[in-house]
C-alpha positions as CSV (number, residue, x, y, z in Angstrom):
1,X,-14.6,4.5,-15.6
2,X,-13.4,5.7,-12.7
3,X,-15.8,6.7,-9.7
4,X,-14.2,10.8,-9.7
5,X,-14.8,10.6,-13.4
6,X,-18.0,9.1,-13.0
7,X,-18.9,11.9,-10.8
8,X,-17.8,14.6,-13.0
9,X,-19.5,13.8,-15.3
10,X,-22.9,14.1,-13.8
11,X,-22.3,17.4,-12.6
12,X,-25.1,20.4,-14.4
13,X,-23.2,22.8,-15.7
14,X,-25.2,25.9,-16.1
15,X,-26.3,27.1,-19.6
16,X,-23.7,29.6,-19.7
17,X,-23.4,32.5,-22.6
18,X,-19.8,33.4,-24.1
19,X,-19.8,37.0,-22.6
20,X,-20.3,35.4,-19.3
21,X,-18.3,33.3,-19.4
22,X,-16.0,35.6,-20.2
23,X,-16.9,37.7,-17.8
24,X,-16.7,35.3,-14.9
25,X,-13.0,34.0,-15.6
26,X,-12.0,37.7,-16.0
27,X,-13.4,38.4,-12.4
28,X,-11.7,35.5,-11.1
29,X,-8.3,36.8,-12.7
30,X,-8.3,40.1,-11.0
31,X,-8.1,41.4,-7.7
32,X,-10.6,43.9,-7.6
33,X,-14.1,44.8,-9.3
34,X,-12.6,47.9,-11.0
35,X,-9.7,45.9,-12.6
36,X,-12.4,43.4,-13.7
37,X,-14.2,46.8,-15.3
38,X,-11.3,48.0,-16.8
39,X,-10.5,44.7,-18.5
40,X,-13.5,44.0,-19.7
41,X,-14.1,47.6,-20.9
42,X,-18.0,47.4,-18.9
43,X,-19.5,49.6,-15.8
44,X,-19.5,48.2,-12.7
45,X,-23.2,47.8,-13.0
46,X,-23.5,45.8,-16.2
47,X,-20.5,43.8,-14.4
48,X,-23.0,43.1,-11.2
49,X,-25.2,42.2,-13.2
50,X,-23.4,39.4,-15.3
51,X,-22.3,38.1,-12.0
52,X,-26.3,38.1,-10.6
53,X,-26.9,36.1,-13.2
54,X,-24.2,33.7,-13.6
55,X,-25.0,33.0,-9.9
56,X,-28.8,32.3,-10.6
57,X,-27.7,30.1,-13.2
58,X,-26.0,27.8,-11.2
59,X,-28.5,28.0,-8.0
60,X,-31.2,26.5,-10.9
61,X,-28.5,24.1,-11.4
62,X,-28.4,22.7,-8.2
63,X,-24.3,24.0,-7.6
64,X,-24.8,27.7,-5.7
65,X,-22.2,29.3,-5.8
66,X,-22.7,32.7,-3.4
67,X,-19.2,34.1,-3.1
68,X,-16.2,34.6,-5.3
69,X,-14.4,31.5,-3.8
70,X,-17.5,29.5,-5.1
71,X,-17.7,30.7,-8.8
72,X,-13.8,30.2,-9.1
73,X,-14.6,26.7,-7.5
74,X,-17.3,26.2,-10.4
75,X,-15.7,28.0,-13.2
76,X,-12.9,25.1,-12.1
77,X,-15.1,22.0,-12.3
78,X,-16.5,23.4,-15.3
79,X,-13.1,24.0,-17.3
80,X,-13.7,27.5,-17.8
81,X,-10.6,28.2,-16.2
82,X,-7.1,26.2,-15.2
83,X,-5.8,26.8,-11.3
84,X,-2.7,27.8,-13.1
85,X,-4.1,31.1,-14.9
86,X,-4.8,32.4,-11.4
């Protein structure tokens, strides 16, 4: 094996659910909260609040991931999303 795949594939991924997973890759995808909203068909509250907690997630897995530019930086090591959707 190969030490990046090595690497790789000790990384915690976070325990997360479909919807926020969903969620996540959505907000990544658009430029702006309300686009996100609109898209997902969800307030901007609920929204916050998927995002609060995907972020706890990965704190508790040891990858925090504070800003936008983290979470698409996770959602890519996870394979949640492709840098060619964006």
């Amino acid at each position: 094996m190969c030490p990046h795949a090595a690497r790789v594939s000790r990384i915690t991924r976070p325990p997360l659910s479909r919807r926020e997973r969903e969620v996540l890759v959505e907000w990544i995808k658009r430029d702006t909260k309300a686009d996100a909203c609109a898209h997902l068909f969800v307030t901007a509250s609920t929204l916050n609040t998927h995002l609060a907690r995907i972020r706890k997630k990965y704190a508790e897995a040891g990858r925090p991931a504070p800003t936008k530019a983290a979470l698409m930086a996770r959602a890519v090591q996870d394979g949640l999303i492709d840098v060619n959707d964006l």
